[in-house]
C-alpha positions as CSV (number, residue, x, y, z in Angstrom):
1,X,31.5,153.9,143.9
2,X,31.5,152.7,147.0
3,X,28.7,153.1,149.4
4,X,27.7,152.0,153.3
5,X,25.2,150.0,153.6
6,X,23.3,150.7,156.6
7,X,25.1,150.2,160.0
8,X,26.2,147.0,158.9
9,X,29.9,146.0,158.2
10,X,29.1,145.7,154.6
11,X,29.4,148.1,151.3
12,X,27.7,148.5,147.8
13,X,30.2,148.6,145.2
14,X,28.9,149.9,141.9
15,X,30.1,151.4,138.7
16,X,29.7,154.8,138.0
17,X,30.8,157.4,135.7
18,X,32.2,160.8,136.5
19,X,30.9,164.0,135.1
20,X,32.7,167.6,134.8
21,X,30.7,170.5,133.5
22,X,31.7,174.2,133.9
23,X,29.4,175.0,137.3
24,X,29.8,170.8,139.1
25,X,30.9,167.7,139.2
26,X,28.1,164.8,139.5
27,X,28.3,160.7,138.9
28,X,26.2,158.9,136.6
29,X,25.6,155.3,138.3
30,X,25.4,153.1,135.9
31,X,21.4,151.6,135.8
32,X,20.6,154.7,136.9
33,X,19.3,158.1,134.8
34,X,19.5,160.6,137.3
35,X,22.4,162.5,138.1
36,X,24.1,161.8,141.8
37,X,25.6,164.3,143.8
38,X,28.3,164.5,146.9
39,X,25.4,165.7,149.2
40,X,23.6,162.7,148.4
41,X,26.4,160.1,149.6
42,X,26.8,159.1,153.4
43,X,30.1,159.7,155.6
44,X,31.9,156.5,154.8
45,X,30.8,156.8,151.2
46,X,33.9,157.2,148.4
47,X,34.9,157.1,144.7
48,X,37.6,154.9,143.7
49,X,39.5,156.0,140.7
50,X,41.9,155.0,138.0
51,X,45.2,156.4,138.8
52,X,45.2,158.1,135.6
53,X,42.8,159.9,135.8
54,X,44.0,163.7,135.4
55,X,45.0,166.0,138.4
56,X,42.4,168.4,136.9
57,X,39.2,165.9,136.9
58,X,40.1,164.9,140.3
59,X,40.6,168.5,141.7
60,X,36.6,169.0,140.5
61,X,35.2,166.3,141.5
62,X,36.9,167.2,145.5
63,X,35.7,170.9,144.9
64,X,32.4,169.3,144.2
65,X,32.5,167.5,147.5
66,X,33.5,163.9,146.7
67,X,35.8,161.7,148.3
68,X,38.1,159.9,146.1
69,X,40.6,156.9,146.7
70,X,43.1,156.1,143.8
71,X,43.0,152.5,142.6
72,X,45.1,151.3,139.3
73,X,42.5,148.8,138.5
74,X,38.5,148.9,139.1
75,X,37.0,145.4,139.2
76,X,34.6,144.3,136.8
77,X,31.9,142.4,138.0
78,X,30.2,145.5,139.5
79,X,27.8,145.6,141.2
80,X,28.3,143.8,144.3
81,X,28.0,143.8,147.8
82,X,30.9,142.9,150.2
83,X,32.2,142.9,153.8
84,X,34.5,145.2,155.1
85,X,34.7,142.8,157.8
86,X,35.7,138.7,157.6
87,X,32.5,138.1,159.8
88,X,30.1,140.8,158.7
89,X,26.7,139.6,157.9
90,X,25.4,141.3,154.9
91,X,22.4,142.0,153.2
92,X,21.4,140.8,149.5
93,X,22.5,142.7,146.7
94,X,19.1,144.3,145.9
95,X,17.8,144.9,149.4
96,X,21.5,146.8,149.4
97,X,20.4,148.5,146.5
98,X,17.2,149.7,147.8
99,X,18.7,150.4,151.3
100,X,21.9,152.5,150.0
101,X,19.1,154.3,146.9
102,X,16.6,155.1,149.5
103,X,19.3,156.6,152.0
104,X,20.6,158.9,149.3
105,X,16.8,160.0,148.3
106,X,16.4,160.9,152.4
107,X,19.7,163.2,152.2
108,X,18.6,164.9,148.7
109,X,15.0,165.9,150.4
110,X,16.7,167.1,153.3
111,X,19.0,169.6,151.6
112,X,16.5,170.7,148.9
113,X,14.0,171.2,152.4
114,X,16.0,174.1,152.7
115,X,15.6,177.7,151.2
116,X,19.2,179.2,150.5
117,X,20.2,182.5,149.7
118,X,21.4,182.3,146.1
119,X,25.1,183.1,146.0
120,X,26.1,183.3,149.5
121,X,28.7,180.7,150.9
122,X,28.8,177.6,148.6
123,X,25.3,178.4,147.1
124,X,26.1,179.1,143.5
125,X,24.0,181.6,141.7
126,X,21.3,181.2,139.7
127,X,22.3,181.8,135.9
128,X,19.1,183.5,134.1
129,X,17.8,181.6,130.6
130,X,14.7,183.5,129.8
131,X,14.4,187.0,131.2
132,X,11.9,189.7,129.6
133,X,11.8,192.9,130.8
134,X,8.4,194.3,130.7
135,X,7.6,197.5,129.1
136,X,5.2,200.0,130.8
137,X,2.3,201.6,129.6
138,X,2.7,205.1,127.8
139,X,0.0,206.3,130.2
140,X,-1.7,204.8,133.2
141,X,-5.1,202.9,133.1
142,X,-7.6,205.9,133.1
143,X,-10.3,205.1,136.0
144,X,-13.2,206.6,137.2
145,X,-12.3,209.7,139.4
146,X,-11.5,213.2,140.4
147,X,-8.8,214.9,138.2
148,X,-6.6,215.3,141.1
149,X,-6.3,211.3,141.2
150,X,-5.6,211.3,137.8
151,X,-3.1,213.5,137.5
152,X,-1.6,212.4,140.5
153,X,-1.0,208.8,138.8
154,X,0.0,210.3,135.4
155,X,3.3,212.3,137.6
156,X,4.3,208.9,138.9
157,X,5.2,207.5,135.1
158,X,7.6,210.6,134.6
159,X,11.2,209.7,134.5
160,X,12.3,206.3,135.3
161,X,10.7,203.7,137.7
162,X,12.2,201.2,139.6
163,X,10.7,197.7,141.0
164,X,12.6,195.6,143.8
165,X,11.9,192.3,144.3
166,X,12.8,189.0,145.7
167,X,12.4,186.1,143.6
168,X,12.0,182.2,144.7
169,X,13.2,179.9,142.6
170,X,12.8,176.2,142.9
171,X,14.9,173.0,141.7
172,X,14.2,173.0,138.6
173,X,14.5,177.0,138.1
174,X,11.1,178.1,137.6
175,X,10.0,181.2,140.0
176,X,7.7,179.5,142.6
177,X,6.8,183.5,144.4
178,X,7.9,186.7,144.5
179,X,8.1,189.2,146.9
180,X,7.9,192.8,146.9
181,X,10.4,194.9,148.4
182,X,10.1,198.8,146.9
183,X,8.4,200.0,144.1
184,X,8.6,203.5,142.8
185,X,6.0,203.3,141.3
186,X,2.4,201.1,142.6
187,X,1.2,201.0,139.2
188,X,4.3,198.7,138.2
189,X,4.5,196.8,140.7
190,X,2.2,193.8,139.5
191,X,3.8,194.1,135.7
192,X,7.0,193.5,137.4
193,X,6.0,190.7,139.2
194,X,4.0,189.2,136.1
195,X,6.7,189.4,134.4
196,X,9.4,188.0,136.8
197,X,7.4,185.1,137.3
198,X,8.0,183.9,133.9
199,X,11.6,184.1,134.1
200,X,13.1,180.9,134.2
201,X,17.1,179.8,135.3
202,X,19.6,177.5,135.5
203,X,18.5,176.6,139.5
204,X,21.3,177.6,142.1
205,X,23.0,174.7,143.6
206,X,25.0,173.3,146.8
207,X,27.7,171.4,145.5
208,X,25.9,170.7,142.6
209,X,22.9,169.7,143.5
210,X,20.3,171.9,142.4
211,X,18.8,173.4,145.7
212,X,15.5,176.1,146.2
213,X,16.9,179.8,146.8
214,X,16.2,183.5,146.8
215,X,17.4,186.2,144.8
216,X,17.1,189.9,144.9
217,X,15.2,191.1,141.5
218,X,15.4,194.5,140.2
219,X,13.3,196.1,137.4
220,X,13.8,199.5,135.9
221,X,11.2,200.9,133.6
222,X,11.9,203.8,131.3
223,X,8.8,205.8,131.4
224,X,7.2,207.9,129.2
């Protein structure tokens, strides 16, 4: 992996390993734990890989944003710092480490700043790993009150019922807030959201990297 170091006429060479799963491509550097992503590498940034290295791997890692550079032999005694220039003046190795992590952690914040609509343009959507439906009362809460009231809630848990709502969810897929947009019914509006808000998912994500974003949530109650 090859990365600019500052605005100096010097790069950060390092190994790094490259990941395929079914929804991204990510690198694993090696020292590191976390996963990094193209969104997280400058403009000058690149990946230099073995030439034989399959038309396939190298087609996901460029649909995942990364720029690549063929090479038929990738040095050794990585890491290391170099100039691109004969008479650049470069940094040491660790204050190029720190320099070239730090930049990467500035770019991460500033795409995960943002609130995405989930699905929309190159926003992947979020896939759903715990999702329980709630189940309504046979009969609403009986309060204090004339009999028209009452009867007035009981008619609204005939038939079916229907709750719309958007859901936030964050980076690492819980649902940070929802937001009511119809309810059919009041007296479900707050089981929907309880429940909704337990929901958890495999977080939407901008070329991979896993990014805060809103989807549209819809309940529908079978009423008794």
């Amino acid at each position: 992996m090859h990365s600019r170091v500052g605005t100096a006429s010097c790069e950060l060479v390092q190994r790094a390993t490259l990941v395929i799963t079914k929804r991204y491509a990510s690198i694993q550097i090696e020292g590191k734990t976390s996963e990094t992503y193209s969104l997280e590498m400058g403009p000058d940034d690149y990946l230099e890989v073995l030439a034989s290295v399959s038309e396939n791997v190298t087609k996901e890692a460029r649909n995942s944003g990364f720029k690549l550079k063929s090479e038929s032999q990738i040095p050794m005694d990585l890491p290391k710092l170099r100039g691109i220039q004969g008479d650049a003046s470069c940094p040491s190795l660790q204050d190029a480490v720190t320099e070239v992590d730090e930049a990467r952690e500035q770019r991460r914040k500033d795409v995960q700043g943002k609130l995405y609509k989930a699905g929309a343009g190159d926003i992947t959507l979020p896939i759903a790993l715990k999702q329980e439906i709630p189940e309504p009362d046979s009969q609403p809460s009986q309060k204090a009150g004339n009999s028209n009231a009452d009867a007035n809630r009981k008619s609204n848990f005939r038939g079916n019922g229907t709750v719309s709502l958007i859901a936030l969810i964050d980076i690492d897929g819980s649902v940070k807030q929802t937001k009511l947009v119809r309810s059919s019914s009041p007296e479900l509006e707050k089981k929907a959201a309880d429940a909704v808000a337990r929901w958890k998912f495999e977080p939407a994500r901008k070329k991979g990297l896993p990014v805060p974003s809103y989807l549209p949530v819809e309940i529908n109650f079978r009423l008794r």
